[in-house]
C-alpha positions, 0 to 999 in steps of 0.5 A: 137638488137637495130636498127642502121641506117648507110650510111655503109649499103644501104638498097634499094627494086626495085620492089620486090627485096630487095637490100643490099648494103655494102657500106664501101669500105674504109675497103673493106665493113668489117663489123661493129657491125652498119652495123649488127643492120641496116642489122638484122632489114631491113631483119625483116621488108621485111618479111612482105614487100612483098619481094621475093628475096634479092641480097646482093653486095658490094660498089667498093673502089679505088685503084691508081685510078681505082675502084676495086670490093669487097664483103666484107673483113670480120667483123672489126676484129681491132675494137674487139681488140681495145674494147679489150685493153679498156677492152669494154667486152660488145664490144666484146661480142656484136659484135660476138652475134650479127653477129652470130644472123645475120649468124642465121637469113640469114641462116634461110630466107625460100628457096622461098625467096632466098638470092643471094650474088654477091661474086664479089672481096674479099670474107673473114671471116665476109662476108663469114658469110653474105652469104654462108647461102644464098640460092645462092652465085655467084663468078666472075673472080675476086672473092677471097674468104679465111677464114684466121682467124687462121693466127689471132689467131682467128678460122674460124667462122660465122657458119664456124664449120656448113657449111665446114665439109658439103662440099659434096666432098668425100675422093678420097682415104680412104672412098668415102662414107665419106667427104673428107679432103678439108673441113679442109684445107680450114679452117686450111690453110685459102687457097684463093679460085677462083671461079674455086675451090668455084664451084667445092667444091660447096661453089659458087652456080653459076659462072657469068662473071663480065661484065653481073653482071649488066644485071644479077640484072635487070634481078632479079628485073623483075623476082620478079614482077611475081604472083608466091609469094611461087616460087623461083624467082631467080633459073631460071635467075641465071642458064641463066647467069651461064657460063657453060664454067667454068674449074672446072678441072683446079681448085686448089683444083681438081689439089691437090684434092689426096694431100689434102684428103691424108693429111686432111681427117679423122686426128684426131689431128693436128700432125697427119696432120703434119705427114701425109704432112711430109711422102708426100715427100720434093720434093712436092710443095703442101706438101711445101707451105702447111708446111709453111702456117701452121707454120705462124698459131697461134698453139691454133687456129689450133688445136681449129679450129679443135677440133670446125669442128668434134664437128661442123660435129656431131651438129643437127642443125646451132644455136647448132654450132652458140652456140658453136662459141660463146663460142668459140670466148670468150674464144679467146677474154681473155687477152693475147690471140693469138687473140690480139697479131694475130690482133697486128701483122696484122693489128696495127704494121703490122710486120707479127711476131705474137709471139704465146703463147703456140709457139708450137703444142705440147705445146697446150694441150688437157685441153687448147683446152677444155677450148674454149669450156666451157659453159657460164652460163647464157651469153651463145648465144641465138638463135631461133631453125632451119627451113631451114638451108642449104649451 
């Protein structure tokens, strides 16, 4: 990978803290392929530095005035699909390998080294990808995290396929001995979660209101000083910050918890999903907004999400499922897919009418979704095999 020095990316140690942070708020922090090639090889050289835990945060942006919090709205999506009209495949091939390799490499950062994630604002798509392989993940009051992506024609990735069909939340009415259905709403709805449902589904390890984040940092730094290097530096100050105050049984996702299982846990196709969410009644506004949602969603990104997610749940290992994303996401980068014509409607017209093609469930067929998950010869992800990977 080759290095890149970006002012998107500001790279700092405070005694022996590494610090990054995302510094494009402008696009809300969205990650850039410069942003991977400064990041990647700063996380190499603190190997050898004597860091012993990093924090990842994000640059606040202004909006009518006043500065907002964001961690990081996702990896520059539009910059893909504009390499893509050019017809840059190098473009688009580089910025999935790299990112994935990034994901890998985070993933891979010894637990005695913990990675902590400051999940203040927007957390989506490529940010989730910085962090949720991250020992630590720590949400705000104004934390709003989702994994939109199969609103763009797109499936949710970076890893995505590994860490959600491990969400240890188990069905509340089928098999309590097997995982429940959240894991698949979340990635085929792109719901937006709070911080309220991040720790009940135990995406966010800790909860920390806004106003300590700062003492919360100063804190880490000290704890870094100490004579311990094969300790975790970071366990005991995040679990003093912890509000333990938090209502996880207020949480969307505790309140809906039947509705989701009932309707997502072990479905072995979109339409039966669809027809579970149908039997549940008109009068249920679950069952409604749900309906909706997934009728705004590009049908080949559905059924491809959840095709990735079963394949995902049987993978031994991250890099096996980082290695299939990529796959994956090529196969989502060919022209004339949903993903172009999800990215036009989004973010380039901004008309909100994506024009899916196939338009229907039933059009996608089982040969279509197969074709995503085809080998690459010899241009398939490579990656280094496991150590710690972990959610």
């Amino acid at each position: 990978m080759a290095q890149s020095f970006t002012t998107q990316l500001l790279p700092s140690v405070s005694s022996k803290l590494g610090i990054l942070q995302l510094n494009n708020p402008a696009s809300l922090n969205a990650l850039t392929l410069e942003m991977i090639r400064s990041m990647a090889p700063t996380l190499n050289a603190w190997k050898t530095a004597g860091v012993r835990a990093t924090l990842m945060t994000g640059t606040p942006y202004e909006k009518n005035g006043k500065s907002k919090p964001a961690f990081c709205a996702g990896g520059d999506v539009k910059a893909v699909y504009l390499s893509g009209l050019s017809k840059d495949e190098a473009l688009t091939a580089d910025f999935f390998q790299e990112e994935y390799q990034l994901n890998h490499q985070i993933a891979m950062q010894p637990p005695h080294v913990p990675q902590v994630s400051i999940w203040d604002g927007v957390v989506m798509g490529g940010g989730v990808g910085l962090s949720v392989h991250g020992k630590y993940r720590v949400a705000t009051e104004n934390t709003i995290f989702a994994m939109p992506e199969c609103k763009i024609g797109l499936f949710p990735d970076v890893g995505g396929t590994w860490w959600i069909p491990r969400l240890k939340l188990y069905s509340q009415w089928k098999n309590k001995n097997v995982v429940g259905g959240v894991g698949n709403y979340l990635a085929l709805i792109g719901a937006r979660l709070k911080a309220e449902d991040l720790v009940y589904a135990g995406i966010a390890t800790h909860y920390v209101q806004s106003n300590q984040l700062e003492e919360m940092k100063r804190a880490l730094v000290a704890a870094t000083e100490g004579d311990d290097t094969m300790g975790d530096c970071a366990a005991g100050v995040l679990m003093s910050f912890h509000d333990h105050s938090i209502d996880l049984d207020s949480s969307f996702l505790s309140r809906n918890r039947l509705d989701i299982d009932f309707a997502f846990d072990g479905k072995g196709s979109m339409e039966e999903i669809v027809s579970s969410l149908e039997s549940m009644g008109s009068e249920s506004e679950f069952v409604q907004s749900t309906l909706k949602a997934l009728k705004q969603m590009s049908p080949t990104s559905l059924k491809v999400t959840l095709e990735g997610l079963r394949r995902g749940a049987n993978a031994q290992t991250i890099s096996q499922a980082l290695k299939m994303e990529y796959r994956m996401a090529q196969a989502f980068m060919r022209e004339g897919s949903d993903f172009h014509e999800g990215i036009r409607a989004a973010l380039v017209d901004k008309d909100g009418d994506p024009r899916w093609n196939p338009a229907s469930l039933e059009e996608v067929s089982d040969a279509i979704v197969q074709s995503y998950f085809d080998h690459l010869g010899d241009n398939e992800l490579s990656l280094i095999e496991d150590e710690y990977a972990r959610l």
